[in-house]
mmCIF file of the N, C-alpha and C atoms, coordinates in Angstrom:
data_MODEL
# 
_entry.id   MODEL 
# 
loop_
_atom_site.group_PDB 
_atom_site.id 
_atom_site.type_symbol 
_atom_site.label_atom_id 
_atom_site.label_alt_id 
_atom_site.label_comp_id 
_atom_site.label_asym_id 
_atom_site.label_entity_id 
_atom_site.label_seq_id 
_atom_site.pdbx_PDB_ins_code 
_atom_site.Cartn_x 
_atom_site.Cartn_y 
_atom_site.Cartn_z 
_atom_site.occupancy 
_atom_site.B_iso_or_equiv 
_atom_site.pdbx_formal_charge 
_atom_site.auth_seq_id 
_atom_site.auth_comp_id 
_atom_site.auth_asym_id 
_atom_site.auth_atom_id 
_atom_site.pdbx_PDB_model_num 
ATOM 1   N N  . UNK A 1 1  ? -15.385 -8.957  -36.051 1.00 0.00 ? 1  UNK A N  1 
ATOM 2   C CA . UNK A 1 1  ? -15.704 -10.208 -35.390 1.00 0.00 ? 1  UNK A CA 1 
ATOM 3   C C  . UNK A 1 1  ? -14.549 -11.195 -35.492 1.00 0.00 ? 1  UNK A C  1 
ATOM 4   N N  . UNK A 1 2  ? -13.924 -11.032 -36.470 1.00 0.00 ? 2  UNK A N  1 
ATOM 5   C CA . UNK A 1 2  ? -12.740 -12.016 -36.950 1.00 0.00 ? 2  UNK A CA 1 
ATOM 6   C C  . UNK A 1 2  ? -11.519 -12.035 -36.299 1.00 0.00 ? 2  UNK A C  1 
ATOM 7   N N  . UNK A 1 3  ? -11.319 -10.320 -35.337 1.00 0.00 ? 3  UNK A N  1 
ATOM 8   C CA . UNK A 1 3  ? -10.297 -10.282 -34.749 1.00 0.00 ? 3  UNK A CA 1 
ATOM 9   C C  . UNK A 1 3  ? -10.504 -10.581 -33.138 1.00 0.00 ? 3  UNK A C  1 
ATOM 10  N N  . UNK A 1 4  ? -11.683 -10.868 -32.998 1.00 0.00 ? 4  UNK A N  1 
ATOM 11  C CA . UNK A 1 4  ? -12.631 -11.621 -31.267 1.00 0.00 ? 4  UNK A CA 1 
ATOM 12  C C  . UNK A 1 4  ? -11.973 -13.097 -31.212 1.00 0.00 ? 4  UNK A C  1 
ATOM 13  N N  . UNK A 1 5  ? -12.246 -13.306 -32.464 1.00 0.00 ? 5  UNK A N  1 
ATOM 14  C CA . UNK A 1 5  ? -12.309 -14.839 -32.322 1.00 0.00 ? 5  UNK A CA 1 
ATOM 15  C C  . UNK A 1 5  ? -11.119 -15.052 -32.739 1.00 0.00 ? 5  UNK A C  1 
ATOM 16  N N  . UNK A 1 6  ? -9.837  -14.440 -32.974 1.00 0.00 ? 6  UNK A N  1 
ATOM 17  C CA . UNK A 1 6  ? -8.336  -14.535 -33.017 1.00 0.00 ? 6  UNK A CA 1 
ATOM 18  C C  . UNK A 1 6  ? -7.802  -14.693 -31.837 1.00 0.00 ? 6  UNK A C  1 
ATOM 19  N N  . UNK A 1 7  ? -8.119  -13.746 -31.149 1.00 0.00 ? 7  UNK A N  1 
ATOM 20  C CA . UNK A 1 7  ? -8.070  -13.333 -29.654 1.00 0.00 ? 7  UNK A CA 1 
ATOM 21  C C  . UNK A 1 7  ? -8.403  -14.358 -28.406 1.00 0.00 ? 7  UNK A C  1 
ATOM 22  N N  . UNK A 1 8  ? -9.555  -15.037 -28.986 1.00 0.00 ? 8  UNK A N  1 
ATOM 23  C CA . UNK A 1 8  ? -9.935  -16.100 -27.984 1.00 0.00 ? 8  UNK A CA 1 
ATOM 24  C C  . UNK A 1 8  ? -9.528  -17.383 -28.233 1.00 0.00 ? 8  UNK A C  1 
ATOM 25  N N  . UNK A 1 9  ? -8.870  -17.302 -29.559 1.00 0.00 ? 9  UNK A N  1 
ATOM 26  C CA . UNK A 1 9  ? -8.536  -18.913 -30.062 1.00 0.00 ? 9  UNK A CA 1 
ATOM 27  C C  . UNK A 1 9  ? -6.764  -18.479 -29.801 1.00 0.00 ? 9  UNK A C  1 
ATOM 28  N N  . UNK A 1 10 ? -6.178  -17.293 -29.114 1.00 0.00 ? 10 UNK A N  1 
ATOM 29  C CA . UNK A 1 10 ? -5.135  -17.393 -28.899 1.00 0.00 ? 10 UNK A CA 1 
ATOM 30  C C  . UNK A 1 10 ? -4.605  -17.530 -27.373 1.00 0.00 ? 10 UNK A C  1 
ATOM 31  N N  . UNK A 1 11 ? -5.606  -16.950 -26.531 1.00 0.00 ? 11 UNK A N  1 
ATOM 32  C CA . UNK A 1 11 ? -5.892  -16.999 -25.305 1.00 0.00 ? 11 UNK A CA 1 
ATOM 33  C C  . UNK A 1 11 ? -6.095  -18.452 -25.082 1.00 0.00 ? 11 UNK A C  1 
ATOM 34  N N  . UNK A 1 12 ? -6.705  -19.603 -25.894 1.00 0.00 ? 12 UNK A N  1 
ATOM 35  C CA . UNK A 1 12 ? -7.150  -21.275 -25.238 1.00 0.00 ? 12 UNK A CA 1 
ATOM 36  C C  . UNK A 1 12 ? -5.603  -21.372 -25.435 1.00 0.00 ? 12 UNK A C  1 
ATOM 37  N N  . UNK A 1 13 ? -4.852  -20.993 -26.261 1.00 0.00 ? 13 UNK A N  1 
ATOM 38  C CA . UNK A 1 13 ? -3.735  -21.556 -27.676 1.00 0.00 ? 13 UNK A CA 1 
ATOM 39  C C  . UNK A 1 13 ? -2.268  -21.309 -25.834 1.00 0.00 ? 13 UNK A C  1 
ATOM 40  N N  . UNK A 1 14 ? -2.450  -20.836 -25.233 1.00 0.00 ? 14 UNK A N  1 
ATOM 41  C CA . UNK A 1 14 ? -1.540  -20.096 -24.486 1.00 0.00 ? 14 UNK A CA 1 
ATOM 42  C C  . UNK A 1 14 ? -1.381  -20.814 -23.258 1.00 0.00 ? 14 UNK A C  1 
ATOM 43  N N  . UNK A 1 15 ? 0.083   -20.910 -22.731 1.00 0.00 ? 15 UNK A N  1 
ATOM 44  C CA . UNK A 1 15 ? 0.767   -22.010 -22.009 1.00 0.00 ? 15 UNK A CA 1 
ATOM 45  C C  . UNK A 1 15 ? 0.486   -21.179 -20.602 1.00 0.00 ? 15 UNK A C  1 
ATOM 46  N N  . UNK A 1 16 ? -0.282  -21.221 -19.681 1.00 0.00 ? 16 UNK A N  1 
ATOM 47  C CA . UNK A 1 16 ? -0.432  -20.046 -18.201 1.00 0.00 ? 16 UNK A CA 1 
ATOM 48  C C  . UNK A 1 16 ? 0.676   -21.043 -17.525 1.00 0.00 ? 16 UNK A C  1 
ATOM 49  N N  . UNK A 1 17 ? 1.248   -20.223 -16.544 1.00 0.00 ? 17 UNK A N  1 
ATOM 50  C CA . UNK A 1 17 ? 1.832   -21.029 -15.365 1.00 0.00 ? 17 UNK A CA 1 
ATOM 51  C C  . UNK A 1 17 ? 1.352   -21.676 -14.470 1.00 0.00 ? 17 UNK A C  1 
ATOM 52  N N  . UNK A 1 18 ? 1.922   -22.692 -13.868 1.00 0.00 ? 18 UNK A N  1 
ATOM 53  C CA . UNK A 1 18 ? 1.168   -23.255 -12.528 1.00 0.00 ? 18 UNK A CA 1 
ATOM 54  C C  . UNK A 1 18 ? 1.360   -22.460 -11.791 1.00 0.00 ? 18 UNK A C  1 
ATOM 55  N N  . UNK A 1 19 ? 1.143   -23.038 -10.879 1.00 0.00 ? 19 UNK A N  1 
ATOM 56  C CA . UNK A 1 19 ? 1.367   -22.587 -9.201  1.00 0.00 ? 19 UNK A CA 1 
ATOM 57  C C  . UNK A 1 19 ? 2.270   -22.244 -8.729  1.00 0.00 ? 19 UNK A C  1 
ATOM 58  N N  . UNK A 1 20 ? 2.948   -23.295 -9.361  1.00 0.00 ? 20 UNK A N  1 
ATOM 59  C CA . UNK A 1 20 ? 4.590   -23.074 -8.523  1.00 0.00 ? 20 UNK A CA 1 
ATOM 60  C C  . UNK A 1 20 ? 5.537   -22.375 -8.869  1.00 0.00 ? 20 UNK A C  1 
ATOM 61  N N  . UNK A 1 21 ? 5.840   -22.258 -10.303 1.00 0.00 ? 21 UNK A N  1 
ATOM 62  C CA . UNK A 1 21 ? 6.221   -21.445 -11.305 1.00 0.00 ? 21 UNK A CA 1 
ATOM 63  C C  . UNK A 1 21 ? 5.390   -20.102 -10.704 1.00 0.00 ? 21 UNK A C  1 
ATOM 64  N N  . UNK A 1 22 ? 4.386   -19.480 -10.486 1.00 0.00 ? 22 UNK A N  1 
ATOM 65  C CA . UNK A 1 22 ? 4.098   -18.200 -10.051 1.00 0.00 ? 22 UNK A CA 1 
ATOM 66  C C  . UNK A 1 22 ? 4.430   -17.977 -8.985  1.00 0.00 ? 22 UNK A C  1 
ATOM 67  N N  . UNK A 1 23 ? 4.490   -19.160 -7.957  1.00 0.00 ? 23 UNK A N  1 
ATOM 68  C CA . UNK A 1 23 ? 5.409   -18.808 -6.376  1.00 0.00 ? 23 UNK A CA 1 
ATOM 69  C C  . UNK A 1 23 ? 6.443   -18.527 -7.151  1.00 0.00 ? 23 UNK A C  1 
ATOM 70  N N  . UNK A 1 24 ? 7.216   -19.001 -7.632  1.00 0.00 ? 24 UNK A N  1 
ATOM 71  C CA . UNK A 1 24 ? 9.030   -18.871 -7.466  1.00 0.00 ? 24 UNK A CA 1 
ATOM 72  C C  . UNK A 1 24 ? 8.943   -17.645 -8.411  1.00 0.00 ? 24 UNK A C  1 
ATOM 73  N N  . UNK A 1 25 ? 8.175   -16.954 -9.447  1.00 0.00 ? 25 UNK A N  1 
ATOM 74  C CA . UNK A 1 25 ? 8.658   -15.816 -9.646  1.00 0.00 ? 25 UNK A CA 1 
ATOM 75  C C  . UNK A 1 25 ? 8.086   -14.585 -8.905  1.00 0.00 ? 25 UNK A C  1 
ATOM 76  N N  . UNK A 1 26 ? 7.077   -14.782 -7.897  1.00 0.00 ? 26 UNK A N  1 
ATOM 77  C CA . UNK A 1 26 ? 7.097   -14.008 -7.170  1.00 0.00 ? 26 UNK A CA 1 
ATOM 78  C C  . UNK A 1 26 ? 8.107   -13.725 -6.156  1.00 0.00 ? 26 UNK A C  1 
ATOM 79  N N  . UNK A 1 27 ? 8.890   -14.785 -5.528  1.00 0.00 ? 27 UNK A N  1 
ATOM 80  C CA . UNK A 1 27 ? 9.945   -15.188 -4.749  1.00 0.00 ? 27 UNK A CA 1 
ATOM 81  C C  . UNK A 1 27 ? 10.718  -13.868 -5.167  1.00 0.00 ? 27 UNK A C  1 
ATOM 82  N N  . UNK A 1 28 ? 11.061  -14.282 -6.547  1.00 0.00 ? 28 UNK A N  1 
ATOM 83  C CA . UNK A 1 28 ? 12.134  -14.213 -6.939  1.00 0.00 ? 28 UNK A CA 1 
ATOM 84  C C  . UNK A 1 28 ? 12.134  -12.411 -7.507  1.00 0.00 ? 28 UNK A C  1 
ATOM 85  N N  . UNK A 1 29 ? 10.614  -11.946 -7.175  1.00 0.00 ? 29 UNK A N  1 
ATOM 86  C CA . UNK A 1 29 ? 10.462  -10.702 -7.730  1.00 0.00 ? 29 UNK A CA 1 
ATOM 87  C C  . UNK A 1 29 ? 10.849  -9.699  -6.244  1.00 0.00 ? 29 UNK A C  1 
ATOM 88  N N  . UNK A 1 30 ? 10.223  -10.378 -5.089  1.00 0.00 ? 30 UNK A N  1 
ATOM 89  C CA . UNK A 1 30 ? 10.859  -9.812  -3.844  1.00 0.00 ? 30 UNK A CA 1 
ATOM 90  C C  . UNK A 1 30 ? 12.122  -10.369 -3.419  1.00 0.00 ? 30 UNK A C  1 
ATOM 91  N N  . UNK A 1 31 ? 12.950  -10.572 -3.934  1.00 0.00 ? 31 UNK A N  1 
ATOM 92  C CA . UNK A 1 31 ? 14.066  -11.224 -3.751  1.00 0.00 ? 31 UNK A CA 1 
ATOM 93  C C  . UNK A 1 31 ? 14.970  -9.795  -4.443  1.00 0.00 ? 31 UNK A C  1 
ATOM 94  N N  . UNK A 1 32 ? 14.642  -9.672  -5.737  1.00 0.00 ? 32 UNK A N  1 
ATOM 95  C CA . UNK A 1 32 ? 15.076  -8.699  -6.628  1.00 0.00 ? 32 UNK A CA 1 
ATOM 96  C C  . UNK A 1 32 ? 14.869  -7.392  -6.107  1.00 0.00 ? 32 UNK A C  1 
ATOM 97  N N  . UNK A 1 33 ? 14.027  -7.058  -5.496  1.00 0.00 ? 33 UNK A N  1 
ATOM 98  C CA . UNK A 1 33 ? 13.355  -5.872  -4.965  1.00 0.00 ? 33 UNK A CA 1 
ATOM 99  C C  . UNK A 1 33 ? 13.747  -5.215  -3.702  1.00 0.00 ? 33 UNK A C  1 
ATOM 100 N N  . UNK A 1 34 ? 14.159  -6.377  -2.921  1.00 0.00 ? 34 UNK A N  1 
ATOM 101 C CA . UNK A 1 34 ? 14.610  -6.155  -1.503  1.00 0.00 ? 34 UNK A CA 1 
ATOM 102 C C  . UNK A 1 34 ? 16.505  -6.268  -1.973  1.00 0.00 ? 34 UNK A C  1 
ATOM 103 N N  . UNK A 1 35 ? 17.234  -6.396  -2.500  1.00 0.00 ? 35 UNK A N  1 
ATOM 104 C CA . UNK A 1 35 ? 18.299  -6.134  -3.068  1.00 0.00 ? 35 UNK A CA 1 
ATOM 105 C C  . UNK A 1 35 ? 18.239  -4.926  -3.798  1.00 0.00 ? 35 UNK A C  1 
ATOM 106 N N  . UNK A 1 36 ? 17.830  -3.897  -4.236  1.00 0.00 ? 36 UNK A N  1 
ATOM 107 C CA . UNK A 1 36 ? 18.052  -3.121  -4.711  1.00 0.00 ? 36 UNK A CA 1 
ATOM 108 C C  . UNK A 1 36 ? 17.684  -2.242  -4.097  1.00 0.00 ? 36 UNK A C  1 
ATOM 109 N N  . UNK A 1 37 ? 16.164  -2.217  -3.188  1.00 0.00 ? 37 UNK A N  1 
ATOM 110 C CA . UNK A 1 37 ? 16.159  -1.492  -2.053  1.00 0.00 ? 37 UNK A CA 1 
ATOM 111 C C  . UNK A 1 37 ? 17.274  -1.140  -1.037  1.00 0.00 ? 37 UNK A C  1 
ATOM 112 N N  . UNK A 1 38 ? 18.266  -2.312  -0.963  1.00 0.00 ? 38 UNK A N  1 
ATOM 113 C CA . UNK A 1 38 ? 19.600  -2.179  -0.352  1.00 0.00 ? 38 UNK A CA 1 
ATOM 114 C C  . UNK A 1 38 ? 20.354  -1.502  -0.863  1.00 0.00 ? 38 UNK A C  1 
ATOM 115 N N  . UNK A 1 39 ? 20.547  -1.775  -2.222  1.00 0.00 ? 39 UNK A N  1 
ATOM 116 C CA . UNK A 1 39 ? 21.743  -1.026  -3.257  1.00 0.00 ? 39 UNK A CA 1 
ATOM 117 C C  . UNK A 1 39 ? 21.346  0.855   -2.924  1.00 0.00 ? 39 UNK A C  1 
ATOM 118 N N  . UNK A 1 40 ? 20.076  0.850   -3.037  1.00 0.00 ? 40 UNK A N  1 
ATOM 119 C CA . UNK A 1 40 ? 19.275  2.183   -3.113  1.00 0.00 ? 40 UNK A CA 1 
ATOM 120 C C  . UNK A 1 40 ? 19.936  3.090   -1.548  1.00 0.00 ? 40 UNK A C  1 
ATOM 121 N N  . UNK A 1 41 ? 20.038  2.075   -0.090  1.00 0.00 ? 41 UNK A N  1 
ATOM 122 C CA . UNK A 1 41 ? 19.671  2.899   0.825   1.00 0.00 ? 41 UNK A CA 1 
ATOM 123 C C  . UNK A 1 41 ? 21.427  2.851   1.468   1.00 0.00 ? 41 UNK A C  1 
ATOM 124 N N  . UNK A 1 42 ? 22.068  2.178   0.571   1.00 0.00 ? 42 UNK A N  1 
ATOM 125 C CA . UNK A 1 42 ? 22.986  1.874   0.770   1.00 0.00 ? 42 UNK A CA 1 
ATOM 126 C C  . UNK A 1 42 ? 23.837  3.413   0.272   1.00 0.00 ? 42 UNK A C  1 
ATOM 127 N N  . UNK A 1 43 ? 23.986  3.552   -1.041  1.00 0.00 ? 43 UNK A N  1 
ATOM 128 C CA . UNK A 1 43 ? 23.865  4.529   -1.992  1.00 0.00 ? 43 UNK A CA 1 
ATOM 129 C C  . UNK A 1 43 ? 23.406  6.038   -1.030  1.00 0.00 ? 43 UNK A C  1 
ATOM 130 N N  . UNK A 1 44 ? 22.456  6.207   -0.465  1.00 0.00 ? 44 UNK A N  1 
ATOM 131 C CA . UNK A 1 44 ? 21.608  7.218   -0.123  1.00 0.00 ? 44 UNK A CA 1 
ATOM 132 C C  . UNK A 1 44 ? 22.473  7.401   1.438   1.00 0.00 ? 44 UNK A C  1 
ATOM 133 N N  . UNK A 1 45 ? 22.740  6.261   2.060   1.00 0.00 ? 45 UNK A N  1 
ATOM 134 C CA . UNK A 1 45 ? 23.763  6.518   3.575   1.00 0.00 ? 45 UNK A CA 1 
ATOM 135 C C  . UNK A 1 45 ? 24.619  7.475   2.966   1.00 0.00 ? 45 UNK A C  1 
ATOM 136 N N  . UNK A 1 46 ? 25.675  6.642   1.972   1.00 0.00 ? 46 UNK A N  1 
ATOM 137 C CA . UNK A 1 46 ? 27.057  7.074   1.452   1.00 0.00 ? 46 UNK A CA 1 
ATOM 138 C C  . UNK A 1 46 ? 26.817  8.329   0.378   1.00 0.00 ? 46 UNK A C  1 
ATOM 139 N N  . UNK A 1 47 ? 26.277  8.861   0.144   1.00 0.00 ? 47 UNK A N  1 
ATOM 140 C CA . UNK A 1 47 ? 26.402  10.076  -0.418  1.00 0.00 ? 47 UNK A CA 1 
ATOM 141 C C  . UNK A 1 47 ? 25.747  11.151  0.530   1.00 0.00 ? 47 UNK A C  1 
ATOM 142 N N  . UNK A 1 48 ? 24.800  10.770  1.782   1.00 0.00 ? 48 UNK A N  1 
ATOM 143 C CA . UNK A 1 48 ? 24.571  11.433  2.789   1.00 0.00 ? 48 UNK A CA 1 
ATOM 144 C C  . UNK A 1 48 ? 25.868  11.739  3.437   1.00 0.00 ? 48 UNK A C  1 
ATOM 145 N N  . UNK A 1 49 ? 26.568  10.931  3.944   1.00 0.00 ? 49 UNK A N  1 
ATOM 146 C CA . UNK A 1 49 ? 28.195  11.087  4.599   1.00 0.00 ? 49 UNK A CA 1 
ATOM 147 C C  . UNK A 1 49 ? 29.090  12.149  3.509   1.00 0.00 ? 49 UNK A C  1 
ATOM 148 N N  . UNK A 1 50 ? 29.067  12.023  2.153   1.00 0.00 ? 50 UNK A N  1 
ATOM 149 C CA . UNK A 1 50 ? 30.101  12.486  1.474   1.00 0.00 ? 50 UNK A CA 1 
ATOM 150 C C  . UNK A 1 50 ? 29.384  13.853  1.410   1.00 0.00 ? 50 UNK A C  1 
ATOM 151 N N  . UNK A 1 51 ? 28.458  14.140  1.174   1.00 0.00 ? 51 UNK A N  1 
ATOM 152 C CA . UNK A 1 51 ? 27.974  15.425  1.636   1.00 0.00 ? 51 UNK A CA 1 
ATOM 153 C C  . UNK A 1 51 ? 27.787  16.140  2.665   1.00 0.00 ? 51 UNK A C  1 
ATOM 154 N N  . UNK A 1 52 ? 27.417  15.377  3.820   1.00 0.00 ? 52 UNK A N  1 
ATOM 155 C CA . UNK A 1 52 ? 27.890  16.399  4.862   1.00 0.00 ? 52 UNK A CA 1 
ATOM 156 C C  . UNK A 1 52 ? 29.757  16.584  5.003   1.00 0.00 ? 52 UNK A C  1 
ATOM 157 N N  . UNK A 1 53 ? 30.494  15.617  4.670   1.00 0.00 ? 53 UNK A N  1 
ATOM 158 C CA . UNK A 1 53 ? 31.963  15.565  4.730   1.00 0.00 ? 53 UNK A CA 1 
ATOM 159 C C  . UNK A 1 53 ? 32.210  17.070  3.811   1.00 0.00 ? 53 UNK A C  1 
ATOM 160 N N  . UNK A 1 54 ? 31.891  17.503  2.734   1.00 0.00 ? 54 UNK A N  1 
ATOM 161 C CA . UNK A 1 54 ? 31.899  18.433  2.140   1.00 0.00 ? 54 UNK A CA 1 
ATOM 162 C C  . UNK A 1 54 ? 31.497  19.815  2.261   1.00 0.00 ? 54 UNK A C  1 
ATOM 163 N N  . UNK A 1 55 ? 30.220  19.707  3.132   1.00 0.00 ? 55 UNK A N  1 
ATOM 164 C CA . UNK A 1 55 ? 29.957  20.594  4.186   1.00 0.00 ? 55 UNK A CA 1 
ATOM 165 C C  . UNK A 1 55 ? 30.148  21.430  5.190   1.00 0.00 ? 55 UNK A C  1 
ATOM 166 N N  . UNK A 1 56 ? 31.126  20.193  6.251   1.00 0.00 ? 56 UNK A N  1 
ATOM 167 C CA . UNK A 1 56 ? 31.726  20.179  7.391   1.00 0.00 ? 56 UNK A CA 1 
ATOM 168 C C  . UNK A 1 56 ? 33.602  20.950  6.906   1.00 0.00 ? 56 UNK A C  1 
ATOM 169 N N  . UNK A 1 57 ? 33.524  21.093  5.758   1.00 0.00 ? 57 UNK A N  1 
ATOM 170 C CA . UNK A 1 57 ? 35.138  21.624  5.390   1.00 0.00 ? 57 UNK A CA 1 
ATOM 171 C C  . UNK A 1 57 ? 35.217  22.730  5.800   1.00 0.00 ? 57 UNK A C  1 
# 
């Protein structure tokens, strides 16, 4: 019982974000996401080319 009521007196005890603060790290999570999706397809062109280049010899 002692570790319920740790739990819930740490949960009141705890700083949540606003609103806005959860917009901007969502922003900032598709921001991150759609950049690396780039890095990814970017990556995936250029080793498509260097392999068929290797191919084509």
């Amino acid at each position: 019982m002692k570790t319920i009521k740790n739990i819930i007196t740490e949960l009141k005890s705890t700083k949540w974000p606003s609103k806005l603060e959860i917009l901007q790290m969502t922003i900032y999570t598709i921001i991150l996401c759609a950049v690396l999706a780039a890095i990814m397809v970017g990556l995936d062109l250029v080793l498509f080319k260097v392999r068929d280049w290797f191919l084509n010899i």
